[in-house]
FIBA-674813 format. One record per residue (C-alpha): residue in one letter; x, y, z; residue number from 1. Coordinates in steps of 0.2 Angstrom, whole numbers, plus 5000, padded with zeros to 4 digits. Example, Ala and Ser with C-alpha at 12.3 -4.5 7.8 and 13.67 -1.06 7.14 Angstrom:
@type = a&east = 5062&north = 4978&up = 5039&seq = 1
@type = s&east = 5068&north = 4995&up = 5036&seq = 2
***
This chain:
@type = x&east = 5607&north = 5352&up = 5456&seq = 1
@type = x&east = 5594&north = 5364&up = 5466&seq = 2
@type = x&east = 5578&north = 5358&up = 5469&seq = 3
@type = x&east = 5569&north = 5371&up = 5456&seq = 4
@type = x&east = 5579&north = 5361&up = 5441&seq = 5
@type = x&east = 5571&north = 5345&up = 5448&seq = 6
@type = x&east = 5554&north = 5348&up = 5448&seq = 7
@type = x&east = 5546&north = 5340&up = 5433&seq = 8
@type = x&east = 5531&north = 5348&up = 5424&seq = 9
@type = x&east = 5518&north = 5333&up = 5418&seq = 10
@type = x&east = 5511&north = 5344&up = 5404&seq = 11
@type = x&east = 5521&north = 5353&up = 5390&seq = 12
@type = x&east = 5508&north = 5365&up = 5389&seq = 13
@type = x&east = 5511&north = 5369&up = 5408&seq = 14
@type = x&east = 5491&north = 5366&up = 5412&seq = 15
@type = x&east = 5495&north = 5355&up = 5425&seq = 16
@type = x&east = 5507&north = 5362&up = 5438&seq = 17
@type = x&east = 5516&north = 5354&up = 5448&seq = 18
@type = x&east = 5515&north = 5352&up = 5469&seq = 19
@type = x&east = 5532&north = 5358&up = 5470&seq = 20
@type = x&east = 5528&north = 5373&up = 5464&seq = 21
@type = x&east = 5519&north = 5378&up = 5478&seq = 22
@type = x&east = 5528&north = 5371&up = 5492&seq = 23
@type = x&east = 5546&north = 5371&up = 5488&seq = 24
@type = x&east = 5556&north = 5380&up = 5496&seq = 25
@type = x&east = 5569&north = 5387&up = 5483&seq = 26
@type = x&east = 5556&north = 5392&up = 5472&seq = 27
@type = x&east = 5546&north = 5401&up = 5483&seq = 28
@type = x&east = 5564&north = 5410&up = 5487&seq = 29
@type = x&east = 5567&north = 5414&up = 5468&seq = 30
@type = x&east = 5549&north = 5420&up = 5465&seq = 31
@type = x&east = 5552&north = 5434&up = 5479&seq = 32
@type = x&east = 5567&north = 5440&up = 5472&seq = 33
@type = x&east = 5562&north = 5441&up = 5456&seq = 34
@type = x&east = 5542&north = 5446&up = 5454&seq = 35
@type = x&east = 5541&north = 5456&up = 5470&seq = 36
@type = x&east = 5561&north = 5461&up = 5470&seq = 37
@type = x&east = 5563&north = 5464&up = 5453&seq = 38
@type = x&east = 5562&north = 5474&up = 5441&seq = 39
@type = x&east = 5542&north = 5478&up = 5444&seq = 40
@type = x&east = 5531&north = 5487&up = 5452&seq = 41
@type = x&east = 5520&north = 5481&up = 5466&seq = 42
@type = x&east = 5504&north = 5488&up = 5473&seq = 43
@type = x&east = 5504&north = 5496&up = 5487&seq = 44
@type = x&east = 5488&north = 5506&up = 5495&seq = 45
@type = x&east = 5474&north = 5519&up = 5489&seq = 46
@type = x&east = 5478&north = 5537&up = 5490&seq = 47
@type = x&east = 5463&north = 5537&up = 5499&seq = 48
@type = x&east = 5470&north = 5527&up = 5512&seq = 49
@type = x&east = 5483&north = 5540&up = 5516&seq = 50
@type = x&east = 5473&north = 5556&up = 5511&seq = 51
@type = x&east = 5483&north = 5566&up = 5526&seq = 52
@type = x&east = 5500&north = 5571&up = 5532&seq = 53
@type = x&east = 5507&north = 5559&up = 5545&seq = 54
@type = x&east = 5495&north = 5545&up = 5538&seq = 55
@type = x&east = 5503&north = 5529&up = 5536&seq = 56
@type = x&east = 5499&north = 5510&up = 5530&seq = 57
@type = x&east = 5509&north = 5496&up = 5532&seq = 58
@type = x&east = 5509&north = 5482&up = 5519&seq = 59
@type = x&east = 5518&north = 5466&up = 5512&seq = 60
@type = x&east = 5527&north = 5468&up = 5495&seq = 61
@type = x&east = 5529&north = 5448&up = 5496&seq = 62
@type = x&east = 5537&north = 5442&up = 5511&seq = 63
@type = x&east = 5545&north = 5462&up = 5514&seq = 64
@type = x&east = 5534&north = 5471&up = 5526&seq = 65
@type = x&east = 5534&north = 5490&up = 5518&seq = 66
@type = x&east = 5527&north = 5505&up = 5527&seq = 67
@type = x&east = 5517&north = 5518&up = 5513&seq = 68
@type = x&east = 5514&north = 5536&up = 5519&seq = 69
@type = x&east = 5511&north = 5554&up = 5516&seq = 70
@type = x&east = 5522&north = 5565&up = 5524&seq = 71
@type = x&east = 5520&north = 5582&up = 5531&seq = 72
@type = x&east = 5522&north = 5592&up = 5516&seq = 73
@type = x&east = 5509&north = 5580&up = 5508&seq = 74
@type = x&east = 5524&north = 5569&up = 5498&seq = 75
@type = x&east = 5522&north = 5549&up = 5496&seq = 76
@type = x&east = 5535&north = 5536&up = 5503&seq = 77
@type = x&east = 5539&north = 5521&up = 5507&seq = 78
@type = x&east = 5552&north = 5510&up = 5514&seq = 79
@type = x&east = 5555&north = 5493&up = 5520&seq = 80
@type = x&east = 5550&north = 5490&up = 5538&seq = 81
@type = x&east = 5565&north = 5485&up = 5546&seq = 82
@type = x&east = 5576&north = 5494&up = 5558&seq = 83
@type = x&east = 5594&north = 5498&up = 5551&seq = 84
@type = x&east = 5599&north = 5495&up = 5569&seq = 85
@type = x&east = 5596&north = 5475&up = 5572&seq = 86
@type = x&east = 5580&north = 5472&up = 5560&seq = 87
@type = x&east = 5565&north = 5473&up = 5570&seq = 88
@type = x&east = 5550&north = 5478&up = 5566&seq = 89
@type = x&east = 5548&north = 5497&up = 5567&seq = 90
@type = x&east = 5530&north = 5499&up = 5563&seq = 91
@type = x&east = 5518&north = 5489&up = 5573&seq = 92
@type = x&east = 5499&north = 5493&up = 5567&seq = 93
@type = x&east = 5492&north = 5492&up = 5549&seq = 94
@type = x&east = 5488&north = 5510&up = 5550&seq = 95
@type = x&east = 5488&north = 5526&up = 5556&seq = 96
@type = x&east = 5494&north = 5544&up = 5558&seq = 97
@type = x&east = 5514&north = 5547&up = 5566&seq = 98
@type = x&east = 5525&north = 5562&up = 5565&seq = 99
@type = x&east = 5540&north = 5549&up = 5564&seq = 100
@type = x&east = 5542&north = 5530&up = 5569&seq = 101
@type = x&east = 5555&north = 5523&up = 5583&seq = 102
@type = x&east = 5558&north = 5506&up = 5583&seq = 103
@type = x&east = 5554&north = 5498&up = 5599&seq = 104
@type = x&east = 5568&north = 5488&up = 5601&seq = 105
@type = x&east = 5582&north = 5501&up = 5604&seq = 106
@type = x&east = 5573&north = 5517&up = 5600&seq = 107
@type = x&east = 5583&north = 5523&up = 5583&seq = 108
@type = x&east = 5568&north = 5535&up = 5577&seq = 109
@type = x&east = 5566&north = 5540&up = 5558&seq = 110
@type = x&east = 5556&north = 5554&up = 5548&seq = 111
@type = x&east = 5542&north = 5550&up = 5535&seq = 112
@type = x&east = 5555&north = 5546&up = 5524&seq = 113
@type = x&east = 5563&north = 5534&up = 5533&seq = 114
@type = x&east = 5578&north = 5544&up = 5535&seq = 115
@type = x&east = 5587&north = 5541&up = 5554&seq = 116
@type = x&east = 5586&north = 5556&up = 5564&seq = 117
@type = x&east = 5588&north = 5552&up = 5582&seq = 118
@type = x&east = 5598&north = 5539&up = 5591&seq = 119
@type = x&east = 5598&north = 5538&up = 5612&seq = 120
@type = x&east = 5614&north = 5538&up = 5619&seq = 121
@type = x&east = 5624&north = 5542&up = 5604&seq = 122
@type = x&east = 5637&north = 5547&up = 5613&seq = 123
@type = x&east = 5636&north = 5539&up = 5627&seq = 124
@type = x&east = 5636&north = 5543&up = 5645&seq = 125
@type = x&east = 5649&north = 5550&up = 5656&seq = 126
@type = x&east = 5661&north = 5544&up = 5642&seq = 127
@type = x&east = 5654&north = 5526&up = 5642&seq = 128
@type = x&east = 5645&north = 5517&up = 5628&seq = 129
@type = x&east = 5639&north = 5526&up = 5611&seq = 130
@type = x&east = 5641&north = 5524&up = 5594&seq = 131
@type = x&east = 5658&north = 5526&up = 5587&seq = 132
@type = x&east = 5668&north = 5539&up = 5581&seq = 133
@type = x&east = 5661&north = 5545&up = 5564&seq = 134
@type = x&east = 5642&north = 5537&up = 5566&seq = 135
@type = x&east = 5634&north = 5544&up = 5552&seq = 136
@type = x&east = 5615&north = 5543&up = 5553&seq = 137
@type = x&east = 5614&north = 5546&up = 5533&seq = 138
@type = x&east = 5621&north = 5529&up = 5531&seq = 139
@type = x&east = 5610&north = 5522&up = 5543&seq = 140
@type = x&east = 5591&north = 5524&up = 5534&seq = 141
@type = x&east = 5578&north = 5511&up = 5533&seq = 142
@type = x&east = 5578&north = 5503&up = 5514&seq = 143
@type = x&east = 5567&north = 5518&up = 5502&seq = 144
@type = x&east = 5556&north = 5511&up = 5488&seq = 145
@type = x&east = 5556&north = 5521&up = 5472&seq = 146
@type = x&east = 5536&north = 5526&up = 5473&seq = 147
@type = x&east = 5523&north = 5532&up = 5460&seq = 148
@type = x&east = 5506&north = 5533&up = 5457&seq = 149
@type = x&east = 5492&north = 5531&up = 5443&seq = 150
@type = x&east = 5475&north = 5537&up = 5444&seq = 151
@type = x&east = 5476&north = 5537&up = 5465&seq = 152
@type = x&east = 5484&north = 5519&up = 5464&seq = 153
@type = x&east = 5500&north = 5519&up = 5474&seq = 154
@type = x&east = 5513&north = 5507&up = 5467&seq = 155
@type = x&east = 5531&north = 5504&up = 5473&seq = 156
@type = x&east = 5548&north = 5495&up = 5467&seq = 157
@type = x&east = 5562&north = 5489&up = 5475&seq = 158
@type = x&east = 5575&north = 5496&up = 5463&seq = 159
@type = x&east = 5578&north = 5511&up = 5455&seq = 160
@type = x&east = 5578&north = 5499&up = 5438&seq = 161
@type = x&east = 5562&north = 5500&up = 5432&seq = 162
@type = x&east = 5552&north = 5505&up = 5418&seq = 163
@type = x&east = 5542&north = 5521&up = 5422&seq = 164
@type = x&east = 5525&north = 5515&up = 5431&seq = 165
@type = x&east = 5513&north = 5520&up = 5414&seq = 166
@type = x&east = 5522&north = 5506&up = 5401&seq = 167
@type = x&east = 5526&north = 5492&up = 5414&seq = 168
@type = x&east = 5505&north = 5495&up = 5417&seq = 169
@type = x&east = 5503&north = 5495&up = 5399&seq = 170
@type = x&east = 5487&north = 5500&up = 5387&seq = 171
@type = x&east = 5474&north = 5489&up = 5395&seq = 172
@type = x&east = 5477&north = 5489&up = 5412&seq = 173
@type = x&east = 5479&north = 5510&up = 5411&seq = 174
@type = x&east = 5460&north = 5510&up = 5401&seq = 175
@type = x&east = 5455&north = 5499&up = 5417&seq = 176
@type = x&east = 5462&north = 5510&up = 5430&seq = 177
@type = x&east = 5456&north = 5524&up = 5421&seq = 178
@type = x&east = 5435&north = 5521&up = 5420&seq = 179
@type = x&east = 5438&north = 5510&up = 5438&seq = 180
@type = x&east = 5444&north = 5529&up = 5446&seq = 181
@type = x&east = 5435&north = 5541&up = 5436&seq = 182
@type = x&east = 5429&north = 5546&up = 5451&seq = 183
@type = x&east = 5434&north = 5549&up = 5469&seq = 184
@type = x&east = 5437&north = 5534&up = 5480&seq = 185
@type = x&east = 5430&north = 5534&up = 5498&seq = 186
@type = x&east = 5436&north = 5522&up = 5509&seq = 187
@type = x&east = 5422&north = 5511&up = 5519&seq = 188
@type = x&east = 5430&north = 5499&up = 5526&seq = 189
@type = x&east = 5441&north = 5483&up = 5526&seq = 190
@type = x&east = 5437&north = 5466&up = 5522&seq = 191
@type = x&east = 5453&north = 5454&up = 5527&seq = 192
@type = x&east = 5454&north = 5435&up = 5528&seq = 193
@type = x&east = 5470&north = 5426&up = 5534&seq = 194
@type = x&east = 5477&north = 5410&up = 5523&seq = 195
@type = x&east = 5490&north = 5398&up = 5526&seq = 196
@type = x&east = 5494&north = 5395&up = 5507&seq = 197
@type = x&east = 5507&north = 5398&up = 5497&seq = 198
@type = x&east = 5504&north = 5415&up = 5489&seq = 199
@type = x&east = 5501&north = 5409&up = 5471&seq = 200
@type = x&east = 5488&north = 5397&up = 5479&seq = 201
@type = x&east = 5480&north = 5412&up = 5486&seq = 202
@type = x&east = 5480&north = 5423&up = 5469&seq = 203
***
């Protein structure tokens, strides 16, 4: 039997909660697949935060690093942050304004929609090394999040199997959004504190 079926709640009404909980390793697993993987949608930035072409902010959507942006012709995207090459890391700072991002590892460069567009060596030289025969650098983009907005609040999902963005927020939480952005948001500044707790511990 996994771990998760083990845990034992001490109160029926769940107002204790058990350690497990928040250090067990299969459930921490099950809750990224399905609150931050699922079928929701997961904040991601401010508008303001990415107010012109080429900005860009880089996020966690919980334990996925996801780069937000605005691309040239003013278009929002995002996409996972994890070269389709070998997995690294392609975006390194929390923010900032690119025409495209390459990956530092084996310089495979993408576009703002995190489409592959260049490759070095692709074919090789003098006849030597390259990708193979039939590389298609279509199937070879960084993982796209289906992206909306609400009242400036960027917000993304991992799958295209979601409720449109106003019902999952509901009635109350769109009458929130709308008198906390009636008006324009400025961006002052950042406040950021690291903690080593379990995520749920930190919320």
């Amino acid at each position: 039997m996994a771990p998760i079926d083990d845990i034992q709640w001490p109160a029926t009404d769940f107002s204790r909660v058990p350690y497990a909980v928040f250090g067990d390793q299969d459930v921490f697993d099950r809750e990224m697949e399905r609150i931050f993987r699922g079928p929701v949608w997961c904040y991601l930035a401010l508008e303001a935060e990415i107010p012109e072409p080429g900005d860009y902010k880089s996020v966690f959507v919980g334990d996925r690093s996801v780069v937000v942006n605005r691309a040239m012709d003013g278009t929002l995207h995002a996409f996972e942050n994890r070269c389709a090459h070998r997995g690294s890391t392609v975006v390194r700072h929390l923010d900032g304004n690119a025409t495209d991002y390459t990956c530092i590892y084996h310089h495979w460069n993408y576009d703002h929609r995190g489409k592959l567009i260049g490759v070095p060596f692709q074919r090789g030289i003098d006849g030597q090394g390259g990708m193979p025969e039939g590389f298609d650098k279509a199937q070879h983009s960084l993982r796209a999040l289906k992206i909306d907005t609400y009242r400036g609040v960027v917000f993304a999902s991992f799958t295209e199997e979601v409720e449109p963005l106003p019902d999952f927020l509901g009635e109350p939480m769109r009458a929130f959004l709308d008198r906390l952005f009636a008006k324009p948001v400025e961006i002052i500044g950042y406040a950021r504190q690291r903690m080593p707790s379990n995520w749920k511990a930190y919320f």
